[in-house]
Backbone as CSV, one residue per row, in Angstrom:
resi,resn,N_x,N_y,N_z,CA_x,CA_y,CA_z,C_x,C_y,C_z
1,UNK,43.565,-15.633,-10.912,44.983,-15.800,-10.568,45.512,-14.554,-9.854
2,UNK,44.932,-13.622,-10.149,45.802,-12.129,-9.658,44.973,-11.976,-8.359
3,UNK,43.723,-12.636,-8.379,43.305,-12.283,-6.752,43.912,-13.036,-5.845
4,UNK,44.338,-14.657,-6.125,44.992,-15.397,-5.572,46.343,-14.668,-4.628
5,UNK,46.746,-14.439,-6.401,48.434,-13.659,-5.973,47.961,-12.832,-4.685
6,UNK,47.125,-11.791,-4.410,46.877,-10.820,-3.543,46.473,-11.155,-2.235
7,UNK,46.138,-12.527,-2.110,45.778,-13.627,-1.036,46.855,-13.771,-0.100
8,UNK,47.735,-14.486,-0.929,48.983,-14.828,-0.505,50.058,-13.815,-0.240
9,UNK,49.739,-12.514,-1.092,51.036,-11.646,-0.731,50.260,-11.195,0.694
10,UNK,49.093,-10.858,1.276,48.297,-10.439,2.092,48.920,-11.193,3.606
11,UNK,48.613,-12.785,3.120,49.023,-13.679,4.096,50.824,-13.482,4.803
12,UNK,51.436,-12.824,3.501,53.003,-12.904,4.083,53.049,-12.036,4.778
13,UNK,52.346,-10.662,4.486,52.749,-9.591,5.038,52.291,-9.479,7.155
14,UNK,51.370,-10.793,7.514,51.031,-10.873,8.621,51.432,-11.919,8.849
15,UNK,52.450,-12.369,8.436,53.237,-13.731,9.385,54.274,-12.559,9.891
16,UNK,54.656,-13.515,11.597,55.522,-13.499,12.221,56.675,-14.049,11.730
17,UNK,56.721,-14.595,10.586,58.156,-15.204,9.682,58.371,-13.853,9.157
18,UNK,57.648,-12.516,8.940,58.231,-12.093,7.797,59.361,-10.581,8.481
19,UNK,60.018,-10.979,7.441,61.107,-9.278,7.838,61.267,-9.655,8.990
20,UNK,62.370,-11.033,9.562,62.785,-10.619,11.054,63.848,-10.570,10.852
21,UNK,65.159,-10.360,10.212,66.276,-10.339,10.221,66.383,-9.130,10.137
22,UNK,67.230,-8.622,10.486,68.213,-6.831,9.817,68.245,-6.922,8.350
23,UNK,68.514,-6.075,7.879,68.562,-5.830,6.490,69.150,-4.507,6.331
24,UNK,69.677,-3.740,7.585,70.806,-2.361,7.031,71.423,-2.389,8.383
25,UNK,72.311,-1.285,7.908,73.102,-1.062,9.227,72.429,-0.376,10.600
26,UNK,71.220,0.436,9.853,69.874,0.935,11.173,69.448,-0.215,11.872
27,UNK,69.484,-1.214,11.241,69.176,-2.541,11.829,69.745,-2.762,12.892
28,UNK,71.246,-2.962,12.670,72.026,-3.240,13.795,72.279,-2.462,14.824
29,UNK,72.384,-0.974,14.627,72.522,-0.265,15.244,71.481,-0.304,16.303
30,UNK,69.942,-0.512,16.160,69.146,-0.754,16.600,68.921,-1.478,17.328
31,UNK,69.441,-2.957,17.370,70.114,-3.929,17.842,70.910,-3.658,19.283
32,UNK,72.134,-2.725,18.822,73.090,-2.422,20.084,72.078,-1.607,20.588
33,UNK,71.382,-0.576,20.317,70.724,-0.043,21.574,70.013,-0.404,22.588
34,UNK,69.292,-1.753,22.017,68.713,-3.011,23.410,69.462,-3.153,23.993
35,UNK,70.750,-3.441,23.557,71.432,-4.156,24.911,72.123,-3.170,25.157
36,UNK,72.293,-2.004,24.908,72.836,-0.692,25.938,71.995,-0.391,27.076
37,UNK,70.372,-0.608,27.050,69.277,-0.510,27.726,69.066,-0.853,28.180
38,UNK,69.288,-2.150,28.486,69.226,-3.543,29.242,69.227,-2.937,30.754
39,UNK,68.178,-2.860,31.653,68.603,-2.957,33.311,68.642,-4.317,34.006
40,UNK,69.331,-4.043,34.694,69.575,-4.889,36.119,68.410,-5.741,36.656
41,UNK,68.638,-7.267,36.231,67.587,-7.623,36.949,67.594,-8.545,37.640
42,UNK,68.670,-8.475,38.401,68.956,-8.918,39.579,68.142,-9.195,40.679
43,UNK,67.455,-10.224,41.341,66.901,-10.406,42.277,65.047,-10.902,42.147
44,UNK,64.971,-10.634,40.759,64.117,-10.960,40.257,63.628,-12.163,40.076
45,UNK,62.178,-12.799,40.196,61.186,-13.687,39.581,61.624,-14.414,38.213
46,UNK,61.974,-15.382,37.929,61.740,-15.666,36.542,60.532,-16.314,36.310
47,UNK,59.861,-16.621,34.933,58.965,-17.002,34.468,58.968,-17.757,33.001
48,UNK,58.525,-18.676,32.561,58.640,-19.065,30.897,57.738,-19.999,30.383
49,UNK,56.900,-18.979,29.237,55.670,-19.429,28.375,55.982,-19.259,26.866
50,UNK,55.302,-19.870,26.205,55.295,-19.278,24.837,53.877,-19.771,24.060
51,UNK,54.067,-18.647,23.324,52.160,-18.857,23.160,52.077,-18.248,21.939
52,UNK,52.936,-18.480,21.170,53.112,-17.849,19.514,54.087,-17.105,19.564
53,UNK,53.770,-16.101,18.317,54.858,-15.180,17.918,55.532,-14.368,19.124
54,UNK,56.777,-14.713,19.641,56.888,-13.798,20.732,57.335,-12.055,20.786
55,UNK,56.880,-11.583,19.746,56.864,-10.733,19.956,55.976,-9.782,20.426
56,UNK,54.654,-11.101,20.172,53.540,-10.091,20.730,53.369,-10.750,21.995
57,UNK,53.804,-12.173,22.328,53.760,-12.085,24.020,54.805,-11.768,25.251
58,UNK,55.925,-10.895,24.241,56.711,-10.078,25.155,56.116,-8.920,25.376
59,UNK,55.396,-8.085,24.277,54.888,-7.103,24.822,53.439,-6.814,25.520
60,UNK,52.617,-8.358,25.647,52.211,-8.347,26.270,52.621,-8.389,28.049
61,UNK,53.320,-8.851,28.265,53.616,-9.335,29.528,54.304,-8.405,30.128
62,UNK,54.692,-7.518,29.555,55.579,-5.834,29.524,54.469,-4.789,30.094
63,UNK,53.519,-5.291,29.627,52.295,-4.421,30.347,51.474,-4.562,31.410
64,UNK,51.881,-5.812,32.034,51.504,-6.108,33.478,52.465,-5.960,34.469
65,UNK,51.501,-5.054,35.127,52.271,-4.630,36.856,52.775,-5.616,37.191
66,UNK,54.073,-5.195,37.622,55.124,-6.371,38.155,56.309,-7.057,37.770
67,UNK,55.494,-7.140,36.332,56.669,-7.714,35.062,57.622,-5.983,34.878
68,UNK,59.551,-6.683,35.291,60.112,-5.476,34.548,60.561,-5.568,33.105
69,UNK,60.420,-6.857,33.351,61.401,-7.437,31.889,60.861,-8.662,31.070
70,UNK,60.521,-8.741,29.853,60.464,-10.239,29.230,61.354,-9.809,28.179
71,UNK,61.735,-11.505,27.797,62.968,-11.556,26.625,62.467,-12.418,25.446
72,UNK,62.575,-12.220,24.825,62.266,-13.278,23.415,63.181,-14.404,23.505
73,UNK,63.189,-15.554,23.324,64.013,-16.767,22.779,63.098,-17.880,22.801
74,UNK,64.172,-18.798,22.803,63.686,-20.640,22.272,63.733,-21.550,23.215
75,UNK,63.097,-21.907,23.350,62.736,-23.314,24.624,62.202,-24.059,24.264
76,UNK,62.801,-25.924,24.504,61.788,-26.464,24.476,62.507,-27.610,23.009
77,UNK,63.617,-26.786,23.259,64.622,-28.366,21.827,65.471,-28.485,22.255
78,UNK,65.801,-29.559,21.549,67.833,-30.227,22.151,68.820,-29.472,21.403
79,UNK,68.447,-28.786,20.343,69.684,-28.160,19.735,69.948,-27.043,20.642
80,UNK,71.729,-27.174,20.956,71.895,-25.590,21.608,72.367,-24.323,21.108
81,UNK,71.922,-23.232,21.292,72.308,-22.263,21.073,71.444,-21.959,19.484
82,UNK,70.255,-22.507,18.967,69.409,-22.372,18.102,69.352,-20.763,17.648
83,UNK,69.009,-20.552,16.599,69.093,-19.121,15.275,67.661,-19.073,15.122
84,UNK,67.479,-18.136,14.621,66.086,-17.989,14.425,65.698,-18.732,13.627
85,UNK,66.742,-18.907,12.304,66.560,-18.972,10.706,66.060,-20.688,11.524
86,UNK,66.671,-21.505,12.104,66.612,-22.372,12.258,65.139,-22.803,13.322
87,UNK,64.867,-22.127,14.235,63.601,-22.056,15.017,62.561,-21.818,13.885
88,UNK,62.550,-21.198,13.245,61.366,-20.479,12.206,61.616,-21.643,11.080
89,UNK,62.155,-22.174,11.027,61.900,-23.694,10.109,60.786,-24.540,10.457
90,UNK,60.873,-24.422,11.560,59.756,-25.737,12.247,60.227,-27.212,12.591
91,UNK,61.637,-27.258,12.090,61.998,-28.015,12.268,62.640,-28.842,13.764
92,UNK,63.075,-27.548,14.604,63.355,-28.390,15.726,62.311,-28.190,16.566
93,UNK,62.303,-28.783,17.450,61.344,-28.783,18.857,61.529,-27.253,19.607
94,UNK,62.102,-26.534,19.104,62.056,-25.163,20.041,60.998,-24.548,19.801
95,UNK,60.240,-23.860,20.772,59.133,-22.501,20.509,59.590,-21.352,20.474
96,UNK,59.132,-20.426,20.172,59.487,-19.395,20.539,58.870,-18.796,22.158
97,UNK,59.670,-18.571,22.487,59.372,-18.264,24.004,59.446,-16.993,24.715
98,UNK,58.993,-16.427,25.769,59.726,-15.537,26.853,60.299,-16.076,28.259
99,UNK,61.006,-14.928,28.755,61.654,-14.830,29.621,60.993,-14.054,30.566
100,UNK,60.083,-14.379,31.578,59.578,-13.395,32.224,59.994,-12.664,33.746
101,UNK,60.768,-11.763,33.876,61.643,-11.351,34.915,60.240,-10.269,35.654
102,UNK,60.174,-11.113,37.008,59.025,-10.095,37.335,59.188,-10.208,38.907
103,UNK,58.539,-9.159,39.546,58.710,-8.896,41.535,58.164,-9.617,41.475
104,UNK,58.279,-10.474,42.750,56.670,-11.296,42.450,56.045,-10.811,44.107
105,UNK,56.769,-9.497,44.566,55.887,-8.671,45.780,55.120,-7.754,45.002
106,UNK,54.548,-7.899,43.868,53.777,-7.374,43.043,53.056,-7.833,42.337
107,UNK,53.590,-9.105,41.739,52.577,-9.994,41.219,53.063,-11.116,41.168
108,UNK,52.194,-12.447,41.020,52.797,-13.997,41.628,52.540,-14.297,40.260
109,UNK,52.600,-15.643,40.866,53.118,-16.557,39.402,51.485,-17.281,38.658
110,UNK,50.283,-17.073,39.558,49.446,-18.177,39.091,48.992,-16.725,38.130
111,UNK,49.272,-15.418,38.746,48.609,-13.863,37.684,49.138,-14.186,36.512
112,UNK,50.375,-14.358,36.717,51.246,-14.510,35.134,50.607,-15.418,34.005
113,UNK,49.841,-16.887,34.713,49.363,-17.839,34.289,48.359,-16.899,33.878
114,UNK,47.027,-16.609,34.403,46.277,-15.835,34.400,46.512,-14.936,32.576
115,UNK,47.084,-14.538,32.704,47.487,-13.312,31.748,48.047,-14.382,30.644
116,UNK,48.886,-15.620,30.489,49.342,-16.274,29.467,47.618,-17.169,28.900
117,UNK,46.918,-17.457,29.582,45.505,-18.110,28.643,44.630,-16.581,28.853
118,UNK,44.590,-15.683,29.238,44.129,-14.531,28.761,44.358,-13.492,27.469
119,UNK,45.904,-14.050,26.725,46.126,-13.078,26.033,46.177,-14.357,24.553
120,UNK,46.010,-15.465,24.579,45.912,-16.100,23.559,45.145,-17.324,23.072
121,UNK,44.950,-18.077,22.223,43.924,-19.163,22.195,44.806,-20.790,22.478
122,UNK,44.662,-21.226,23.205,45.693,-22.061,23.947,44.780,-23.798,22.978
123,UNK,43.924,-22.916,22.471,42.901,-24.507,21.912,43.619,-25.277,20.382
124,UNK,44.654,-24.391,19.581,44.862,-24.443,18.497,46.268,-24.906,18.176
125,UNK,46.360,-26.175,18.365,47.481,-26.868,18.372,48.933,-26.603,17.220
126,UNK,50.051,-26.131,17.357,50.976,-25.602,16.621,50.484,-24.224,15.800
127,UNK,50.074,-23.466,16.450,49.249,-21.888,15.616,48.675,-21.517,16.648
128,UNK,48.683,-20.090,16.153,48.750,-18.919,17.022,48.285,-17.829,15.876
129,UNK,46.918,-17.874,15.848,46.515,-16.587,14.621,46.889,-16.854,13.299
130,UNK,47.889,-15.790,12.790,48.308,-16.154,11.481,49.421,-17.224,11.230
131,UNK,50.244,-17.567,12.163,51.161,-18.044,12.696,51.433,-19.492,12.900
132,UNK,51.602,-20.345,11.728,51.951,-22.132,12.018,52.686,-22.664,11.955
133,UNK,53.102,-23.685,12.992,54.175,-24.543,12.925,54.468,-24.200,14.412
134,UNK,54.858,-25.917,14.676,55.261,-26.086,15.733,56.187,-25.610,16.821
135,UNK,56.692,-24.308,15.956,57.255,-23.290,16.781,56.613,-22.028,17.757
136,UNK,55.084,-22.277,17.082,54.219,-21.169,17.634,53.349,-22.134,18.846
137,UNK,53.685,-23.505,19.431,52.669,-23.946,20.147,52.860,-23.543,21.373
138,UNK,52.055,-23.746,22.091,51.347,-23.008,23.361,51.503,-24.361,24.379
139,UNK,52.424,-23.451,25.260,53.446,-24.226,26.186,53.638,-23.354,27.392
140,UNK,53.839,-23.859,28.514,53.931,-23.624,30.050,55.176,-24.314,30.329
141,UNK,56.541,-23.261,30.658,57.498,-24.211,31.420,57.472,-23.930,32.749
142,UNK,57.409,-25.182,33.383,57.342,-25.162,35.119,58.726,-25.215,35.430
143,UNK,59.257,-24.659,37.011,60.546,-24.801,37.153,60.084,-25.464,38.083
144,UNK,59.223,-25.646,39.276,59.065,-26.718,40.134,57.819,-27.216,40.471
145,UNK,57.810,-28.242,41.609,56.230,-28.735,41.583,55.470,-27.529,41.740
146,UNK,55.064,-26.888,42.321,54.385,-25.641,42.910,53.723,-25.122,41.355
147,UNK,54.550,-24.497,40.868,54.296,-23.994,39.201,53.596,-24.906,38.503
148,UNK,54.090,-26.052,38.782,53.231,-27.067,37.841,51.928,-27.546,38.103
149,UNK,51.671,-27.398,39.357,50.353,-27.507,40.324,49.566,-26.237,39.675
150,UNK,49.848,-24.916,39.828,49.313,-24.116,39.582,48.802,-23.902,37.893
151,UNK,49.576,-24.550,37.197,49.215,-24.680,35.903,48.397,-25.425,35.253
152,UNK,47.811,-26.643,35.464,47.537,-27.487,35.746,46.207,-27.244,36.338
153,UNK,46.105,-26.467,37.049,44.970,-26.835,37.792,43.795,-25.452,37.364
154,UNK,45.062,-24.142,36.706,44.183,-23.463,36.050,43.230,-24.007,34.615
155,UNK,44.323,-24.939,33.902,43.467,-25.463,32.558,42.340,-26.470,33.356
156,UNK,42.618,-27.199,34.575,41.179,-27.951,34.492,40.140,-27.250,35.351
157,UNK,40.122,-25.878,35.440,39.492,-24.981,36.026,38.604,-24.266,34.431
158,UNK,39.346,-24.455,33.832,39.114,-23.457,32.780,38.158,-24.895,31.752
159,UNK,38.793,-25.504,31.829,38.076,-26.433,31.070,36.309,-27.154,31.837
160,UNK,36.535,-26.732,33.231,35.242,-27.165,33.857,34.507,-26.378,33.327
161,UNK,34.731,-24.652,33.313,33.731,-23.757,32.528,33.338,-23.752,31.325
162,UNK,34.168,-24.252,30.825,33.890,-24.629,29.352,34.254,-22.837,29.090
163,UNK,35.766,-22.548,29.460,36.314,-21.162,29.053,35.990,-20.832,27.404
164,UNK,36.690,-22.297,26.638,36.794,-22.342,25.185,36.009,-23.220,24.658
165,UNK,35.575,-23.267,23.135,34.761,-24.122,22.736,35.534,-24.869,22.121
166,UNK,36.756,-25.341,22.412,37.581,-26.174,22.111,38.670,-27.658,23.155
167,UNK,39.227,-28.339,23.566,40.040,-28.173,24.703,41.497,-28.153,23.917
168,UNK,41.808,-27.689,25.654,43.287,-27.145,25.831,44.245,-27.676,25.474
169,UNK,45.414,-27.331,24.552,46.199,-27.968,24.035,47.556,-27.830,24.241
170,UNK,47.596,-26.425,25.252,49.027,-26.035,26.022,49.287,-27.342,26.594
171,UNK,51.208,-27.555,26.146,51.578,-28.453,26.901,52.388,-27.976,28.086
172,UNK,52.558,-28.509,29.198,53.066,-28.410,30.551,53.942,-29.030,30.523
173,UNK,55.474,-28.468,30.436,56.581,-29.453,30.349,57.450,-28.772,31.510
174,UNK,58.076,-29.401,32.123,59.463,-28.966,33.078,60.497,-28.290,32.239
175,UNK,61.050,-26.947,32.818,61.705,-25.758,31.931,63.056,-26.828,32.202
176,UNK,64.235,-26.391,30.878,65.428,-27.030,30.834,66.229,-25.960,30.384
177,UNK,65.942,-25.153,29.750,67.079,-23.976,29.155,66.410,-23.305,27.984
178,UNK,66.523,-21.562,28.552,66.171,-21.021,27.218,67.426,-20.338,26.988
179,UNK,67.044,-19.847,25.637,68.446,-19.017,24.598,67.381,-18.044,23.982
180,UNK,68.072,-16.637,24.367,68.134,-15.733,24.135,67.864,-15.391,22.811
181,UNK,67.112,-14.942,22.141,66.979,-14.507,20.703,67.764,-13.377,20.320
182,UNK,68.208,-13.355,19.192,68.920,-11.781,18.349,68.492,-11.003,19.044
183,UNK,69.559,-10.220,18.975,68.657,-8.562,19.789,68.217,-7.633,19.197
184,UNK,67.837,-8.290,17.707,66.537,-6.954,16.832,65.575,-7.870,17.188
185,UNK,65.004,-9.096,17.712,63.550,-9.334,18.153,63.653,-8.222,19.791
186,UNK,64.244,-8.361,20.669,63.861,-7.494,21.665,62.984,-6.287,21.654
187,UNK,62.299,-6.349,22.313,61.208,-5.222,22.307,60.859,-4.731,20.701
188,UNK,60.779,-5.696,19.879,60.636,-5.232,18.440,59.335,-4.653,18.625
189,UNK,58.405,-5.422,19.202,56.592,-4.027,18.816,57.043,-2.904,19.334
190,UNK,57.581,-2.285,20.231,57.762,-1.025,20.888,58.327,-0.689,19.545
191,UNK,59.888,-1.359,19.005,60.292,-0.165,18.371,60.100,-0.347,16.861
192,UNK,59.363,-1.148,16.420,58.764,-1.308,15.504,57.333,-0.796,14.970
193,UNK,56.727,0.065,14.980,55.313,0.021,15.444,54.708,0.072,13.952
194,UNK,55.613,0.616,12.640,55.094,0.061,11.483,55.050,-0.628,10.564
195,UNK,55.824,-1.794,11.852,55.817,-3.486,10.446,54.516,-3.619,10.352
196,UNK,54.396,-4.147,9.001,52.810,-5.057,8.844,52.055,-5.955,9.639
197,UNK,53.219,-6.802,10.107,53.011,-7.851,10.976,52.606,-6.986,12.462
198,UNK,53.280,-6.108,13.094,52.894,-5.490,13.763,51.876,-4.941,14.359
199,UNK,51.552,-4.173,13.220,50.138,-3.484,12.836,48.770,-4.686,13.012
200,UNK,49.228,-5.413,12.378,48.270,-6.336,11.401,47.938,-7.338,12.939
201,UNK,48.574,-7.316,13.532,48.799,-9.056,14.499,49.111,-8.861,16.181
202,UNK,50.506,-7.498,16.100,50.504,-7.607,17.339,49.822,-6.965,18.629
203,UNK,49.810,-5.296,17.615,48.933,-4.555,18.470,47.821,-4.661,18.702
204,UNK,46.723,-5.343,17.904,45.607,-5.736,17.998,45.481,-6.486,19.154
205,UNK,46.299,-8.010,19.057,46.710,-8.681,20.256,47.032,-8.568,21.623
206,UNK,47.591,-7.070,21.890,48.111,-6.582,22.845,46.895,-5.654,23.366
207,UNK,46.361,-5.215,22.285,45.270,-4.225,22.964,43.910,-4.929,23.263
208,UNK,43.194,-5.892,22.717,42.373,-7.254,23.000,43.057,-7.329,24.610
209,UNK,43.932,-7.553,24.991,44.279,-8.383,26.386,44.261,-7.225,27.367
210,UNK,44.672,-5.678,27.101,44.919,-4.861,28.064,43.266,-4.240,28.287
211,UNK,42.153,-4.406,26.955,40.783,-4.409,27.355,40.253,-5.752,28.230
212,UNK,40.613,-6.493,27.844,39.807,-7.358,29.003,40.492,-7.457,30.512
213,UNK,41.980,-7.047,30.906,42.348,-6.869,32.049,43.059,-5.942,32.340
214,UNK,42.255,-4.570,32.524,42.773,-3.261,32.785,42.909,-3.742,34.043
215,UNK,43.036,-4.086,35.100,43.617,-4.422,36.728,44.515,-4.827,36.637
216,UNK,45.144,-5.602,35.770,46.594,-6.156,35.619,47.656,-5.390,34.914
217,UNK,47.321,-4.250,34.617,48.456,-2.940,33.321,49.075,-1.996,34.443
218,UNK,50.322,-1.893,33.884,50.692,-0.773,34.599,50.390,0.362,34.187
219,UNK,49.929,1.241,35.063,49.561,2.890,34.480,49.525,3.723,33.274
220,UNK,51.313,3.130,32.758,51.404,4.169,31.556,50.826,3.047,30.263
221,UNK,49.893,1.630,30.548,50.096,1.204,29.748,48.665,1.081,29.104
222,UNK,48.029,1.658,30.399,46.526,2.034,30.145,46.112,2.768,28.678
């Protein structure tokens, strides 16, 4: 029974459910300093995937040349203006998602693709590592034909090689609206670096993807 217990406390401490709310006033404060930080990103590329916990595929995508900006939120349900408490239920159709604000005279959109089935297992329907429920599934939003061509044609590229020993279970849906997550998920791995979950899930995750595509990192991220 007591190894059990140690199973399960093990398992909480590496979900992406755990400790995402504030819990002091450092919290919040922490909070306003994202969005004091916030630059201009005006004129910019958008982009939107979600491929699990997004905190580790914002900071993945933070580390490829080109990308200035990704944002955490929800895409992909009819409820508007969705909470976390309520996304992290499993209950509605939202994922957790990014926002990917990137030049794209630096990098295009099929790289981005590139880098979204490079940095996760796209074979494992509603889960993502430690991470289940239909909020963590692995999804491609297209904004027009072009995007959707390109998406599309990477999974049956990938599936001719037999990339995975599984098939592909990312769905390809036409983007409709994302919402913005709290602003203590923003850049939480940066300024988080000793949650459990962190430790345990994201950096691992992040550093797995920047070894297999050092050509795609920006400099300082080497």
């Amino acid at each position: 029974m007591r190894y059990l217990s140690l199973v399960i406390i093990a398992c909480l401490l590496v979900s992406c459910n755990t400790n995402k709310e504030p819990k002091s006033a450092e919290a919040t404060v922490e909070a306003k300093q994202v969005k004091q930080e916030q630059k201009s990103l005006d004129g910019l590329s958008k982009a939107y995937f979600a491929s699990g916990c997004f905190w580790c595929v914002e900071a993945i995508y933070e580390s490829v040349e080109g990308v200035e900006e990704a944002i955490s939120g929800y895409s992909g349900g009819e409820v508007k203006n969705p909470t976390y408490r309520q996304v992290s239920s499993g209950i509605l159709k939202h994922a957790e998602a990014v926002e990917v604000y990137y030049d794209s005279t630096k990098v295009d959109y099929p790289t981005l693709v590139k880098v979204f089935f490079g940095s996760h297992d796209p074979t494992t329907p509603n889960q993502q590592g430690p991470d289940k429920g239909p909020q963590y599934r692995s999804m491609i939003y297209y904004q027009n034909d072009t995007e959707k061509a390109i998406a599309l044609d990477f999974i049956e590229r990938l599936e001719e090689k037999g990339a995975f020993l599984k098939p592909i279970v990312t769905e390809v849906v036409p983007f409709d609206i994302f919402y913005k997550a709290e602003e203590y998920h923003q850049d939480y791995e940066k300024r988080n670096p000793n949650n459990p979950y962190v430790k345990a899930v994201s950096i691992p995750r992040l550093k797995r993807f920047q070894r297999a595509f050092p050509e795609l990192l920006k400099k300082d991220a080497h």
